[in-house]
C-alpha positions in Angstrom: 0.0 0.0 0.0 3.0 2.4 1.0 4.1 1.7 -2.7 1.0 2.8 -4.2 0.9 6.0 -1.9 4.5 7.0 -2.8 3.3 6.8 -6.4 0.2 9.2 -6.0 -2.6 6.1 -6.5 -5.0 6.7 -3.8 -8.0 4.6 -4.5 -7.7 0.6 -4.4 -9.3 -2.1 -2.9 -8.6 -4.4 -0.3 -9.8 -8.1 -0.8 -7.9 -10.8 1.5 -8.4 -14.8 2.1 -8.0 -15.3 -2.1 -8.0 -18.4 -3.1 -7.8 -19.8 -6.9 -5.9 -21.2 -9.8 -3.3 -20.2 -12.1 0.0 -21.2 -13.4 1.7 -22.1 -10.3 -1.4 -24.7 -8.6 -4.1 -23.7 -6.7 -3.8 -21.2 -3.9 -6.0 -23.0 -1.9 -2.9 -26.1 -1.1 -0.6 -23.7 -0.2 1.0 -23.4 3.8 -0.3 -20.1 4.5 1.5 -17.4 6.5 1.1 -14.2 8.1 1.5 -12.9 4.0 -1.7 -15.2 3.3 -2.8 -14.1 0.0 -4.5 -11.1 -1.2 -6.3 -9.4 -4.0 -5.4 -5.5 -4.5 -7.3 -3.5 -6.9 -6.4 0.2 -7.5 -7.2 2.6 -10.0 -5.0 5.6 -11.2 -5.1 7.8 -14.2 -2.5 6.7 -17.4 -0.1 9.3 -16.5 0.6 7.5 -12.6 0.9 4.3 -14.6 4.8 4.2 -15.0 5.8 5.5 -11.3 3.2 2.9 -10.4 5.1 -0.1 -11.9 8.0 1.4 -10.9 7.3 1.2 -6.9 5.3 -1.9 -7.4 7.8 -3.9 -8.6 10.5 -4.2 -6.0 7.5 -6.2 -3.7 6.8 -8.2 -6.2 10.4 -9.1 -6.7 10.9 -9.5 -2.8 7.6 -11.4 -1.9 5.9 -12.4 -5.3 2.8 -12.0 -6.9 1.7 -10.3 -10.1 0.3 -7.2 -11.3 -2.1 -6.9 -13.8 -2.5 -3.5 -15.9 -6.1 -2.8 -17.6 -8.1 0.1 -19.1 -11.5 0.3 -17.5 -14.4 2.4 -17.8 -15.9 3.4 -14.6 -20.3 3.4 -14.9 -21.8 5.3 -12.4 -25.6 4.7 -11.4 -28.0 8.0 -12.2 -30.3 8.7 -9.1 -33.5 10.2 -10.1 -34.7 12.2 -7.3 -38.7 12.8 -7.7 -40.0 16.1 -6.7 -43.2 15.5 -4.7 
């Protein structure tokens, strides 16, 4: 989290206990530890991207893990407020 502060990304998520399947076996076999795993999801504008990657990938090269980079849209709900 400190890394995605230092590089200005404020918003992310937080999802721990992630279990699943990839290349390496299934999540679910593995010994867990105090660095059980977890699921970070944070959104920053194009231009944070690089210093992003930058800080982000000296704790993935100490501890592991990957780091996915996507284009979204974000879809906000319009509330329709009634005047009575």
């Amino acid at each position: 989290m400190e890394s995605l502060d230092k590089s200005g990304v404020h918003g992310h998520i937080v999802i721990r206990n992630v279990a699943g399947k990839g290349l390496r076996g299934t999540a679910e076999d593995l010994d867990m530890t105090m660095l059980d795993n977890v699921y970070i999801i944070a959104f920053c504008m194009p231009e944070q991207l690089k210093s992003a990657v930058e800080n982000i990938r000296p704790v993935l090269n100490k501890f592991g893990g990957t780091c996915y980079v996507s284009d979204v849209m974000e879809i906000r709900s319009l509330k329709c407020v009634a005047s009575l």
